[in-house]
C-alpha positions as CSV (number, residue, x, y, z in Angstrom):
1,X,-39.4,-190.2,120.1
2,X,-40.6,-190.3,123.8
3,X,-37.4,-189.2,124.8
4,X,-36.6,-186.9,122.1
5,X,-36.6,-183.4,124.2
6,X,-35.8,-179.9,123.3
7,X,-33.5,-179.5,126.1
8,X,-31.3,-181.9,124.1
9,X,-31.4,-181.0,121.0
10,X,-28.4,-180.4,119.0
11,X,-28.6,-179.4,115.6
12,X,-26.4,-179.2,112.6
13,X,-27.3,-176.4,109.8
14,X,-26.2,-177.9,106.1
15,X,-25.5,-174.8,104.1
16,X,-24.5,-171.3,105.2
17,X,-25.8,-168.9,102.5
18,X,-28.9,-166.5,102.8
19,X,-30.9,-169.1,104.6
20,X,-28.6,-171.1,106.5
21,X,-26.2,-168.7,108.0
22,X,-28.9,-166.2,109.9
23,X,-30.7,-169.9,110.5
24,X,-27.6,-171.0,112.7
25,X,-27.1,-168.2,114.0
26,X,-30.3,-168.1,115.8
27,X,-30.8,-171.1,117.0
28,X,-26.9,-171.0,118.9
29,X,-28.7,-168.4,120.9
30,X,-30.6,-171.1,122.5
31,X,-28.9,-174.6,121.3
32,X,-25.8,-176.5,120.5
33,X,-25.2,-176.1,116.8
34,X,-23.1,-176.8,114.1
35,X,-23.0,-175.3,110.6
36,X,-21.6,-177.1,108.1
37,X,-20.3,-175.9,104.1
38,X,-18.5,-177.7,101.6
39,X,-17.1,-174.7,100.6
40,X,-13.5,-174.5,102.9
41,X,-13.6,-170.6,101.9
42,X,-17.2,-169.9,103.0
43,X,-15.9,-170.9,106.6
44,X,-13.1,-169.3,106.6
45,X,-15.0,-166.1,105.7
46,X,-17.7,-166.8,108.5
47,X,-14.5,-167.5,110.9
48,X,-12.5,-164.1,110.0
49,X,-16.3,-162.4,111.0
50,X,-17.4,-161.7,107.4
51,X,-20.0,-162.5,105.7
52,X,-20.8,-162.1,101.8
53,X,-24.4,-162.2,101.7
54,X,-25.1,-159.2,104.8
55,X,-27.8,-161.2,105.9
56,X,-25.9,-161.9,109.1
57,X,-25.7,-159.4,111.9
58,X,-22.4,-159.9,112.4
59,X,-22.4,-158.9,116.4
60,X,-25.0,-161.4,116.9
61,X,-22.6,-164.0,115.3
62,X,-19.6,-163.2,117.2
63,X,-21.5,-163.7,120.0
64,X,-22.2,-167.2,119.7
65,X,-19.2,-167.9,117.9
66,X,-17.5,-170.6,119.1
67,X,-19.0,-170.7,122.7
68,X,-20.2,-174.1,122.7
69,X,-21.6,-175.1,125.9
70,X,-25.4,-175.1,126.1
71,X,-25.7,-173.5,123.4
72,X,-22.9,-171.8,120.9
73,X,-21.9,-172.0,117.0
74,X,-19.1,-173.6,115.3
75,X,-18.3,-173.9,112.0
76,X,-16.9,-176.6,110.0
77,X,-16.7,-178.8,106.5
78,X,-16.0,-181.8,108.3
79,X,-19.4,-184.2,108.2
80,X,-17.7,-186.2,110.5
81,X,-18.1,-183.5,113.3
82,X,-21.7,-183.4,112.9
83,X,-21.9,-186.9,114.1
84,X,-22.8,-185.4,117.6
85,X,-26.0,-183.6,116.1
86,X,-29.4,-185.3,116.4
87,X,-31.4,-182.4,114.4
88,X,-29.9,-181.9,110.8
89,X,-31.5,-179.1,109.2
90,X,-31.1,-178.6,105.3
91,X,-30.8,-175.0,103.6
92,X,-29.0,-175.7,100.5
93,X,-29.7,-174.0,97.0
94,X,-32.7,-176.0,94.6
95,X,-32.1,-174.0,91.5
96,X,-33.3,-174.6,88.2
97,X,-31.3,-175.7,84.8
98,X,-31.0,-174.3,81.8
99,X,-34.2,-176.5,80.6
100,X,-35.7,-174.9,83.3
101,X,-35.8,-178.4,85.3
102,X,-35.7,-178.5,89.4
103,X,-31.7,-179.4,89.6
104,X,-31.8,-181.1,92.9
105,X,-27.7,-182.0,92.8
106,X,-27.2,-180.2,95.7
107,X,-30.1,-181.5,97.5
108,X,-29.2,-185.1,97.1
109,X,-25.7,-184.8,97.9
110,X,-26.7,-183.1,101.0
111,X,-29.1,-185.5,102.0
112,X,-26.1,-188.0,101.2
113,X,-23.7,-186.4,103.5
114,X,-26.3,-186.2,106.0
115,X,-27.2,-190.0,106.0
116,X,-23.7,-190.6,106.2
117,X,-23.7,-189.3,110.0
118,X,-27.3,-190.1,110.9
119,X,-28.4,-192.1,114.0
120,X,-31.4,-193.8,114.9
121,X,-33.9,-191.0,116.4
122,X,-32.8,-188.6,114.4
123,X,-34.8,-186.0,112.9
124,X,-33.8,-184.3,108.8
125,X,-35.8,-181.2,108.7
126,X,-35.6,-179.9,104.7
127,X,-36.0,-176.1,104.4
128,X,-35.0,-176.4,100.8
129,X,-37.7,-175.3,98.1
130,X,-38.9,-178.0,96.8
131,X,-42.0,-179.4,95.1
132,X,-44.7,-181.5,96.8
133,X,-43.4,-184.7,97.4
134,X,-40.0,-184.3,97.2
135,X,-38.6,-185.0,100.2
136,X,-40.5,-187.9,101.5
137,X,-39.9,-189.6,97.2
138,X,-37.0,-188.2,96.3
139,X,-34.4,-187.3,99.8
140,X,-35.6,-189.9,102.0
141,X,-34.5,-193.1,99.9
142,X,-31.0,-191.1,99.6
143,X,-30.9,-190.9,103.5
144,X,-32.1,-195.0,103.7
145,X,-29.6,-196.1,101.2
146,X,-26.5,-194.0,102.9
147,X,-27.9,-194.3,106.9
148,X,-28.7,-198.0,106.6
149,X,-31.8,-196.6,108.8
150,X,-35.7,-197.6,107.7
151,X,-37.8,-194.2,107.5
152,X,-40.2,-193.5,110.3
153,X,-38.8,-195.8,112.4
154,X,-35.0,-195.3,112.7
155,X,-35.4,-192.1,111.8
156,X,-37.3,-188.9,110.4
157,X,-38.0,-185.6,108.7
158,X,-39.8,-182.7,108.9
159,X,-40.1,-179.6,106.3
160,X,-39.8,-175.9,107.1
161,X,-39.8,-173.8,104.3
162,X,-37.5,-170.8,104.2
163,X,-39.3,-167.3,104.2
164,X,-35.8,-165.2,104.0
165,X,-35.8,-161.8,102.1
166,X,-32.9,-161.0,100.8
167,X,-31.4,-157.6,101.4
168,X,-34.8,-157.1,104.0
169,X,-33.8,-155.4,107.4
170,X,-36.9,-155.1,109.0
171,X,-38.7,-159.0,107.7
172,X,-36.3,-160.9,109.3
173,X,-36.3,-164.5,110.0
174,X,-37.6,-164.3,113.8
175,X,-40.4,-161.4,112.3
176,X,-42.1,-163.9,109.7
177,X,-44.7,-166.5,110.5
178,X,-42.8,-169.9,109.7
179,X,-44.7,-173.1,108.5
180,X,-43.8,-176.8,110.2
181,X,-44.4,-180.3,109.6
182,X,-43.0,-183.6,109.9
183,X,-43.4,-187.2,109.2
184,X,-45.3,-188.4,111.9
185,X,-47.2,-186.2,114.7
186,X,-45.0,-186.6,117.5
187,X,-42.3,-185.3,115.0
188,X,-44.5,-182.6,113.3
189,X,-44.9,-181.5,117.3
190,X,-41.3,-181.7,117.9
191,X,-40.2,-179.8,114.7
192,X,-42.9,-176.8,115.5
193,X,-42.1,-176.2,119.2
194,X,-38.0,-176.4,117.9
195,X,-39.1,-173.3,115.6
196,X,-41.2,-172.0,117.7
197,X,-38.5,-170.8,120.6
198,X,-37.1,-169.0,117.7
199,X,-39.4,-167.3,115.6
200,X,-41.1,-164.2,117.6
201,X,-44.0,-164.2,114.6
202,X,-45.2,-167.6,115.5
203,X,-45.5,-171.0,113.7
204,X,-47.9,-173.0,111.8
205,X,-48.1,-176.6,112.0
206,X,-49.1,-178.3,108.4
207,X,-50.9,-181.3,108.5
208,X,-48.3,-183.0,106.0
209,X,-45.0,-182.7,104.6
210,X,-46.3,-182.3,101.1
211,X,-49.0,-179.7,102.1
212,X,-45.7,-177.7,103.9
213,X,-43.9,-178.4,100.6
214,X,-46.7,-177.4,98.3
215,X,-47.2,-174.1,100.5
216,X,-43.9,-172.7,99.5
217,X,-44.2,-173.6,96.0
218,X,-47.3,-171.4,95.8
219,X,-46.3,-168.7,97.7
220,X,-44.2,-167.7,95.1
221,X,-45.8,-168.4,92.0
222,X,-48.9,-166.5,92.9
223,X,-46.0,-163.3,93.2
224,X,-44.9,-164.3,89.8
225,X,-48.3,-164.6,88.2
226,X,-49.5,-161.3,89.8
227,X,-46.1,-159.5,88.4
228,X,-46.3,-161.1,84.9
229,X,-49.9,-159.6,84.9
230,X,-48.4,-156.0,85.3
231,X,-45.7,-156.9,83.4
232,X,-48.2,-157.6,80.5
233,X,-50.0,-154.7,81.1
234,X,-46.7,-152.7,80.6
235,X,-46.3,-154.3,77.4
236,X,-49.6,-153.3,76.2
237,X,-49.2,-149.7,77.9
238,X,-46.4,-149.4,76.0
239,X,-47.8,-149.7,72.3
240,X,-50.9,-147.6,73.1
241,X,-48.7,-145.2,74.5
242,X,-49.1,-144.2,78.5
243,X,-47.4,-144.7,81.9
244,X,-48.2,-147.7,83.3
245,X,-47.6,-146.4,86.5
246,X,-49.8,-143.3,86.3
247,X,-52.6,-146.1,85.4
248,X,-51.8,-148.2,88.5
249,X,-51.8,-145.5,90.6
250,X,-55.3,-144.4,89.3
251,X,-56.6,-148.2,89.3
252,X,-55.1,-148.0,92.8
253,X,-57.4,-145.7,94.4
254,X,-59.7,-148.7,94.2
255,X,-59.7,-150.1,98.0
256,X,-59.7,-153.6,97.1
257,X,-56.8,-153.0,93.8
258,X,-53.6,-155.5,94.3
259,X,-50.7,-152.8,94.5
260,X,-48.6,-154.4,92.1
261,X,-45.6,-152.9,89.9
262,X,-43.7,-154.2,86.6
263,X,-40.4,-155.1,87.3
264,X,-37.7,-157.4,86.6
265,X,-38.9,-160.8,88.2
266,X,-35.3,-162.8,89.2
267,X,-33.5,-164.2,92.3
268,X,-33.7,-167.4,93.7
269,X,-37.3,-167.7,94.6
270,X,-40.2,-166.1,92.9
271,X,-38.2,-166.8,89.3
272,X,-37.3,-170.3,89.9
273,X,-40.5,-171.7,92.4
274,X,-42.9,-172.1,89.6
275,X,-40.9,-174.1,87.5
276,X,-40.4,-176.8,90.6
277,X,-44.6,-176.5,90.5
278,X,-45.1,-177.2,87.0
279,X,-42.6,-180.3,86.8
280,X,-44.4,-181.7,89.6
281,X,-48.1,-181.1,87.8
282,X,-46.1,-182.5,84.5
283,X,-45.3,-185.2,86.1
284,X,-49.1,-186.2,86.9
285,X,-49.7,-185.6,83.5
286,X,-51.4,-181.9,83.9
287,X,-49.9,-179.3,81.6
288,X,-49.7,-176.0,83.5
289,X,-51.2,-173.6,81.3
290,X,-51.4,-169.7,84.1
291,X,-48.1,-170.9,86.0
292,X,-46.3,-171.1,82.9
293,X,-47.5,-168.7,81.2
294,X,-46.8,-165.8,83.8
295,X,-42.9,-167.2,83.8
296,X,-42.6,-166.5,80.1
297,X,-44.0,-163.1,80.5
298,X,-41.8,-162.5,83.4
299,X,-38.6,-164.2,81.3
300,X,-39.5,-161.7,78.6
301,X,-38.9,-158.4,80.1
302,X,-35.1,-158.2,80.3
303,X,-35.2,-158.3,76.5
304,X,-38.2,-155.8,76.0
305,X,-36.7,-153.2,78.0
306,X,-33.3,-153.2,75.9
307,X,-35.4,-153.2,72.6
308,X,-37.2,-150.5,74.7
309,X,-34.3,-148.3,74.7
310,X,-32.5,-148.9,71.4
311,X,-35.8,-147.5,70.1
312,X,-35.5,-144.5,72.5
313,X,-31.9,-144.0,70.9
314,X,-32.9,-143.5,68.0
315,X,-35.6,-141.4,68.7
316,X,-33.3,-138.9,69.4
317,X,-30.9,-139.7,66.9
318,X,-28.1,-142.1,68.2
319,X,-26.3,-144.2,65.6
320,X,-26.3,-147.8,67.4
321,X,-23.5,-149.2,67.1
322,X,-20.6,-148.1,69.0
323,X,-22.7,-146.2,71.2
324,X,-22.2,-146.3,75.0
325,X,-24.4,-147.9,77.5
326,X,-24.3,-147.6,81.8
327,X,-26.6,-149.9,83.5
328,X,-27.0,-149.2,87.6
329,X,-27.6,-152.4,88.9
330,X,-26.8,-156.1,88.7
331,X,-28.1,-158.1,91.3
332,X,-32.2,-159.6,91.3
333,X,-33.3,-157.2,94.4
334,X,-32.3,-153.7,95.3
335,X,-30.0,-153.5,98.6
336,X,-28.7,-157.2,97.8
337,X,-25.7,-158.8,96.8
338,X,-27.6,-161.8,95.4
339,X,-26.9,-162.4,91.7
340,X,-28.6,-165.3,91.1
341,X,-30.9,-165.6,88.0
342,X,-30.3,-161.8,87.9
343,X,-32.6,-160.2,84.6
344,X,-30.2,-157.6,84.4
345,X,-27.9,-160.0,82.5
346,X,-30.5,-160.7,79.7
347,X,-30.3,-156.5,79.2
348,X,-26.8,-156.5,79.1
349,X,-26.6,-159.5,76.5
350,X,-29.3,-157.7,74.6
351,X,-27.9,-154.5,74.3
352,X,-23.9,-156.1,73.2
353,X,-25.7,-157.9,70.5
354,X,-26.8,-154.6,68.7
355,X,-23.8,-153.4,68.5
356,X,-23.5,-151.2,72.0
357,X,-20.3,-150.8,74.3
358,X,-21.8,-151.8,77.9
359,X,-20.5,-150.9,81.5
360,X,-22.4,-151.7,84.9
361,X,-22.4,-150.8,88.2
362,X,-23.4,-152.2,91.1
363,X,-21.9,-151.6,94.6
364,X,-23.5,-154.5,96.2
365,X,-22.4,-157.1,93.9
366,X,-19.3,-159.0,94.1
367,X,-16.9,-158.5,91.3
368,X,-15.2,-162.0,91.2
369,X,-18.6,-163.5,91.8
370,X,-20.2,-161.4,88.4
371,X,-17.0,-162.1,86.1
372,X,-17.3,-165.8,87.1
373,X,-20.7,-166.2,86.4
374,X,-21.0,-164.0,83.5
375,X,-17.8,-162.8,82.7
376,X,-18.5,-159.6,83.0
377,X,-16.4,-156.7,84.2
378,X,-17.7,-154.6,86.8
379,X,-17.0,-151.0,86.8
380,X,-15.2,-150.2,90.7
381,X,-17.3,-146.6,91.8
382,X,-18.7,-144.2,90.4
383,X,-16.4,-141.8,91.5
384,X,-14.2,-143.2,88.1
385,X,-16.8,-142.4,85.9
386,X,-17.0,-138.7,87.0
387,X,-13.3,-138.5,87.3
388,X,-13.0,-140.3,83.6
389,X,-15.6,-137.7,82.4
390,X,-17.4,-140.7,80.5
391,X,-20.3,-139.8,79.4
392,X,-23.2,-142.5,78.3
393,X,-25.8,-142.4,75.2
394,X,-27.8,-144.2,77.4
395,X,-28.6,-145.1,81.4
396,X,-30.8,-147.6,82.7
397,X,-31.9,-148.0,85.9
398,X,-32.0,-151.7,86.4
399,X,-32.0,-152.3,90.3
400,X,-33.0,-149.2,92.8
401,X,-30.3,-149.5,95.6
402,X,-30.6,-146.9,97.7
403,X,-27.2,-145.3,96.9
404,X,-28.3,-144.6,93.1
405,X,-30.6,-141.9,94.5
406,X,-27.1,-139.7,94.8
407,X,-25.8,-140.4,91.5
408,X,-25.3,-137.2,89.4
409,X,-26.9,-137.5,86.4
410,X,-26.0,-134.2,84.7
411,X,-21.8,-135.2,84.9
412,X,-22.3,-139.1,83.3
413,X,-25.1,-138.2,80.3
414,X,-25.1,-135.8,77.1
415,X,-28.3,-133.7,75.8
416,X,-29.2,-136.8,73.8
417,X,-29.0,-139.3,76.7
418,X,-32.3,-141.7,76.8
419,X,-32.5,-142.6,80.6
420,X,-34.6,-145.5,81.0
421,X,-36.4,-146.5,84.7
422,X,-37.3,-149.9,85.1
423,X,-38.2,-149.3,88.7
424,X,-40.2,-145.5,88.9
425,X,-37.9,-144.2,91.5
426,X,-36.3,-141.5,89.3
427,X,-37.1,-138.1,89.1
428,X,-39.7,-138.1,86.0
429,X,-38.4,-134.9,84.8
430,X,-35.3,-136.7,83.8
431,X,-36.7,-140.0,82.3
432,X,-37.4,-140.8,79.1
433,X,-39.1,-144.3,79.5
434,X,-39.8,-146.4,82.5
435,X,-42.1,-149.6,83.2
């Protein structure tokens, strides 16, 4: 490691979605680096200067593209051209199944692919989300068995875990604090001053892997578990009979009061991170009892708000069945094209099983990507639906992008329309329930 120096650093990004892409992109400001997909199409796309995830500023990408001297991108799906890399930094998905299990598939093969190429000094830094442990008990025999290489002496890890925000212009990657570590202290030094010519927040150097690993897990599951508290309180708001939201914002006034809002709690992170915490704590033998109880809260609240609004209906006197339903919004986060463990989906499901004819729209979301996932049909604009003179028993309000705000209510909803809020953004004049 004595002559392991940041002036020769070359690094190889595995995985271009949400993380790795704006990941890549910044460090070929500075260094030699490869990004690498299995996906032929995903480089193709990057190649042609688009990008399905908008995370990437697209000038900032054409920039580096491709310029390859001290420092420069280039993309490939070749392993084999990562072979001149001596940094290989991970940022594939760690999703859950449907037992709600870590699925670590694409984090083994990865770490496979990876240890086909590795040489001795080289350093695997894991961004994935992980539990503690994971990467030191679960990659690291993976990159032994398919580098030949003995840990910690051939060659090494760190772990960095990713703080992207999907869909967030302004908390960036280079604006947000990142946390560092590695598996000795010459490496854990190495791995933070690497980060730290990129990220303009600063770094902060963990005194172990697992403590890095466990950081992330808990970031957010205490997000989850603050949620699922207003999310219960919604629930119990809602049989006594007032506006949660006029009670937060009262309870607010408090200086100390955590400004937190019901919601649909999905995406990638704050829906799935818990689960990786409480497999690890089952593991131990220590049944979770807050973590896990917060998730089922938080799993729970796609189906209460279409029960929410079938009761609404008929309120004002809709016969179910065959009645027609718009929901705005498909994707976890407002502004986002991310799908992923979307709650949206568990309304939708919901409201087809009593009976109701469902359309959605969503201007963010990839069409393909929704019908292949969930095979479900997107509706193209809104402009159709005006032009169609359809007119809806029912709108919710599933995701607030910020092109909803312009919708015309008055041409898409009859006198009887119940318009349901799940996110408090709509005028309350015009609401008939919200969380």
């Amino acid at each position: 490691m004595e002559n392991f120096e940041l002036k020769n650093t070359k690094i190889a990004v595995v995985g271009l979605g949400y993380v790795g892409l704006p990941l890549a992109i910044e460090f070929a400001k500075k260094y030699n680096v490869t990004g690498f997909d299995i996906k032929e199409d995903r480089i193709s796309e990057l190649l042609n200067g688009r990008d399905y995830t908008n995370e990437a500023n697209i000038d900032e990408l054409n920039a580096v593209l491709n310029k390859m001297d001290e420092s420069g991108l280039r993309f490939t799906s070749s392993a084999d051209e990562m072979g001149g890399c001596n940094v290989f930094i991970i940022t594939v998905p760690t999703p859950v199944d449907h037992f709600k299990s870590p699925d670590l598939k694409s984090l083994l093969y990865a770490s496979e692919i990876i240890g086909g190429v590795l040489k001795k000094n080289d350093i695997v830094i894991y961004e994935s989300t992980v539990y503690p442990g994971c990467t030191e008990e679960d990659c690291v025999p993976v990159l032994e068995k398919f580098s030949g290489l003995k840990f910690n002496e051939d060659f090494f890890c760190g772990y960095s875990p990713e703080r992207i925000n999907p869909g967030d212009k302004v908390n960036t990657l280079t604006k947000i604090m990142k946390v560092t570590s590695g598996s000795t202290p010459a490496v854990a030094t190495f791995v933070n001053e690497l980060y730290g010519t990129i990220i303009e927040a600063g770094t902060y150097k963990a005194p172990s892997i697992k403590v890095a690993e466990a950081s992330k897990a808990i970031e957010n599951a205490q997000r989850d578990i603050n949620i699922s508290f207003v999310n219960e309180l919604a629930l119990i708001f809602d049989l006594i009979g007032i506006d949660t939201n006029d009670v937060l914002a009262a309870a607010g006034t408090k200086w100390n009061f955590l400004k937190y809002t019901p919601g649909l709690v999905g995406g990638h992170c704050i829906g799935v991170d818990p689960y990786y915490l409480a497999h690890k704590a089952e593991s131990l033998g220590y049944q979770p009892q807050v973590i896990l109880s917060g998730r089922r809260v938080n799993d729970n609240m796609g189906v209460f708000v279409a029960n929410k609004v079938i009761k609404l209906m008929i309120k004002k006197g809709h016969s179910i069945a065959g009645s027609r339903v718009l929901i705005l919004g498909i994707t976890f986060k407002e502004n986002c094209p991310d799908i992923r463990n979307s709650q949206v989906i568990d309304i939708y499901r919901e409201l087809e099983q009593f009976g109701l004819t469902v359309d959605i729209y969503d201007p963010y979301a990839a069409p393909q990507e929704v019908k292949q996932q969930n095979n479900i049909d997107l509706l193209n604009n809104i402009e159709g639906i005006y032009k169609n003179n359809i007119l809806y028993d029912a709108i919710i309000l599933a995701v607030s992008h910020s092109g909803f705000s312009d919708i015309d209510f008055n041409r898409i909803k009859t006198s009887k329309t119940v318009i349901f809020d799940t996110k408090a953004v709509l005028k309350r004049e015009i609401v008939d329930g919200r969380l």
